[in-house]
Each structure stands twice: as C-alpha cells, then as structure tokens.
matplotlib code that plots the C-alpha trace (Angstrom):
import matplotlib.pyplot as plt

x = [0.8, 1.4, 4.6, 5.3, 8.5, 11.1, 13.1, 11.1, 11.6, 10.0, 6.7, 8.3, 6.7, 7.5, 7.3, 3.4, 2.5, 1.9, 3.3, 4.7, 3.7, 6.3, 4.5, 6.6, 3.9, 2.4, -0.5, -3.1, -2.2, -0.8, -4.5, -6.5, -4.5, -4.9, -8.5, -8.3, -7.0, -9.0, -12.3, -14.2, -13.2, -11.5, -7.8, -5.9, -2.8, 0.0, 3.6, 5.4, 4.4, 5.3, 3.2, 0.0, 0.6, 0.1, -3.1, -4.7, -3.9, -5.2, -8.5, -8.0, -8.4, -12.0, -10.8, -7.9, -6.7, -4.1, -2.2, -0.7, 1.7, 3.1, 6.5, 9.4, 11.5, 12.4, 12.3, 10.4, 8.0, 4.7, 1.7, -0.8, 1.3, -0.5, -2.9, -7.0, -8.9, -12.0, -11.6, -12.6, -14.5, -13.0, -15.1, -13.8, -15.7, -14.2, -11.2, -9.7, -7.4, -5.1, -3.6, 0.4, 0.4, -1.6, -4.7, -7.0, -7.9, -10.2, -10.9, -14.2, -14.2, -17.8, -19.4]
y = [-4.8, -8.4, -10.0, -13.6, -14.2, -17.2, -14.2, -13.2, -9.2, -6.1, -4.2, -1.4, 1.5, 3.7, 7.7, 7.9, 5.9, 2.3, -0.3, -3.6, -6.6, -9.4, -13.1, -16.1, -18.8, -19.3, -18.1, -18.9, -16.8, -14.0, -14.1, -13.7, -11.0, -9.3, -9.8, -9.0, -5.4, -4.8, -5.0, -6.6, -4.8, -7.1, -7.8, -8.0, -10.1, -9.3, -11.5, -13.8, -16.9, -18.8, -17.3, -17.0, -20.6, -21.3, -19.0, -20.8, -24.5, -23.3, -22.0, -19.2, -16.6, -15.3, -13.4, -13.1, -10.3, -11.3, -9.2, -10.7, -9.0, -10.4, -10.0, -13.6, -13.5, -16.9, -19.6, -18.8, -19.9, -21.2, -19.5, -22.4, -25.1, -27.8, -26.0, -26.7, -24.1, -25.9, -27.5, -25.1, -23.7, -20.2, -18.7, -15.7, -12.7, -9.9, -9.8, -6.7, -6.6, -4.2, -4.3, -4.9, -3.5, -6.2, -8.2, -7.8, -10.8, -11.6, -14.8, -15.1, -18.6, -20.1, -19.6]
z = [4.5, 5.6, 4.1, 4.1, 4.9, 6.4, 8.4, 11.6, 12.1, 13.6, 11.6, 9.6, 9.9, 6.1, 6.3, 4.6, 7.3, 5.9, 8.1, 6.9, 9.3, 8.5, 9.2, 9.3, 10.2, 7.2, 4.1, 6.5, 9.0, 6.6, 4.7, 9.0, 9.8, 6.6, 7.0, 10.6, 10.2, 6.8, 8.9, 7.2, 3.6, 0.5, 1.1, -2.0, -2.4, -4.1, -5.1, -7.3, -8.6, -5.7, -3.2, -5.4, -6.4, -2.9, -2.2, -5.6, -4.5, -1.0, -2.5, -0.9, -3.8, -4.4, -7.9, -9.5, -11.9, -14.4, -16.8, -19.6, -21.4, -24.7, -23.6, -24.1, -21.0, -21.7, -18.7, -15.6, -13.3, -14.7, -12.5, -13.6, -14.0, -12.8, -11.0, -11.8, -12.1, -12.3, -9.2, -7.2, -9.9, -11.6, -14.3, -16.8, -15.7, -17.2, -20.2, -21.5, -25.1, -24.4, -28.3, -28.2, -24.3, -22.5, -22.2, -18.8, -17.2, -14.4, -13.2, -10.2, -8.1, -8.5, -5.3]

ax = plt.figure().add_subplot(projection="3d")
ax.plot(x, y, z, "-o")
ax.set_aspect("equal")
plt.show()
C-alpha cells in the first residue's frame, strides 16, 4: 500500500503482513511505485475526493468504479466538480441499480 502523504515516515509493516509505504513526493511517484511493486498486475487506487480529483485531472485513471448511494450528508466535496470527463475520453461501461442501497458505476477512459 502506497499512501500519499505531506508527513515523511518509516513503511509500516501490519501483523497479516501488508506493508504501508508512505510517499511524500507526489501522485506520480505514488502511481510508479505502485506499479513498480504490482509487476506488472492493475494497481487500484483508493481515497477521498481530493486525491482522486487529482489522479482524474492527471489522466491517470484507466477505470473508475463509483458507488453512489442515495444518502444527504449535506455539504461536501464535489468528486466531478469541474472536472471533464470527456476530455480524456470516459465512456459508461458497466452500471448496476442497486434499489434503495446503491447504484454501480463504472466509468473506462477511451483508449
């Protein structure tokens, strides 16, 4: 696990074994060593609005999975707020209706 963060500090290692690298230099440089240590297999990204918000303006995300849950929490972040999707190119591959639960989404940048 690769965690972007502002405070520089040594990998944790957890009990199950996962280990959390924590990178201070950057998306860029979170995304190559992610990709790095993956070998060549997909590296998912994971985090709040902020730090997808930067992956998406970067065109660095490939697909994108949203949930959306019909849930008011009132103000907030907005993920797409001035973000366009259609440059580069995302294209609805996949949606799910979950009923009252959640709706499925899964967005694919045209390659």
């Amino acid at each position: 696990m690769f965690v972007l963060t502002h405070h520089a500090r040594a990998p944790l290692t957890m009990a199950g074994g996962t280990e959390f690298r924590f990178v201070t230099d950057g998306i860029h440089s979170a995304l190559q060593q992610a990709k790095d240590a993956a070998g060549g297999r997909d590296v998912r990204l994971g985090g709040g609005v902020f730090t997808i918000r930067q992956y998406l303006r970067a065109g660095l995300i490939d697909e994108l999975h949203l949930v959306i849950a019909p849930v008011l929490l009132g103000a907030g972040e907005h993920l797409l707020n001035g973000i366009d999707l259609r440059a580069p190119a995302y294209e609805c591959v996949d949606h799910i209706a979950g009923g009252r639960a959640a709706a499925h989404v899964t967005l694919r940048k045209v390659m």
